[in-house]
C-alpha positions, 0 to 999 in steps of 0.5 A: 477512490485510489487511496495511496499511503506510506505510514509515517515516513516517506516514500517518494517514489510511490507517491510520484509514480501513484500522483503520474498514473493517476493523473494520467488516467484521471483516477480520483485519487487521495494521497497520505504522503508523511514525511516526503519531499514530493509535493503532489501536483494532480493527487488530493493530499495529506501529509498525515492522517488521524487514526479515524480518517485514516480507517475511513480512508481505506474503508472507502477506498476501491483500492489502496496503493501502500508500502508493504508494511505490517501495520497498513496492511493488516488494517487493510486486511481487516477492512477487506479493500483490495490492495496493492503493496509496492515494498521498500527496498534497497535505496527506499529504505532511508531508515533503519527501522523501516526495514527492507519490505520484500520478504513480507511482500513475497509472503503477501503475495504467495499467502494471500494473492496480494498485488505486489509492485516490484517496479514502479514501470509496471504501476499503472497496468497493476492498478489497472488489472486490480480496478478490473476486479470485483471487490466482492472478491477479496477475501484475505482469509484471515481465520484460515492462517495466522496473520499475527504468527507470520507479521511477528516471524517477519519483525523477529527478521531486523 
């Protein structure tokens, strides 16, 4: 199963590009969509999860397509699920404190081999090319860098 998740606010771009690909491609897909106005029309959906169901859901998950926040990322980490991050930018970002994603998108990227989507185009074919790996593979080294140093250098940024 493709879990999908944008927190608790709202990231309409991703949960239609993610419900697009995934029912093209027939992929089982569940969605925790928060405070969005698109409603999914092929994808199993929740606007919110409890904190349990929200764990489970990534420790089940063969990949999880989520924002390039802190908090999912690290649980993410933890859980060692193969990830792929689509970062809130520019015109996504419709909170303050949602914050512009793209510098801790980039320190994903570069420290731990994350999947980032820059363009929402380019998401089918990075779901396909993370579904190819073997999730065996993921290893996030945590204990060889300091996960908390780079997330508090990254919030210290707004």
């Amino acid at each position: 199963m493709i879990f999908a998740t944008v927190g608790n606010s709202a990231f309409d771009a991703l949960i239609a590009a993610v419900d697009s690909v995934c029912g093209k491609h027939h992929y089982e897909t569940f969605a925790q969509i928060g405070l969005g106005r698109y409603e999914p029309k092929v994808l199993h959906w929740r606007r919110f999860l409890a904190a349990g169901d929200m764990v489970r859901s990534i420790r089940t998950a063969r990949l999880v397509v989520c924002h390039a926040g802190a908090g999912i990322v690290g649980e993410v980490m933890r859980a060692a699920r193969p990830m792929l991050v689509v970062p809130r930018t520019g015109n996504q970002v419709r909170w303050r404190d949602q914050g512009n994603q793209a510098e801790f998108a980039q320190v994903l990227a570069r420290e731990f081999g994350v999947t980032v989507v820059w363009d929402l185009q380019n998401l089918g074919s990075a779901i396909g090319e993370v579904l190819s790996r073997d999730p065996a593979d993921i290893r996030y080294r945590l204990r060889e860098t300091n996960v908390p140093m780079l997330v508090a250098s990254y919030l210290q940024t707004f």
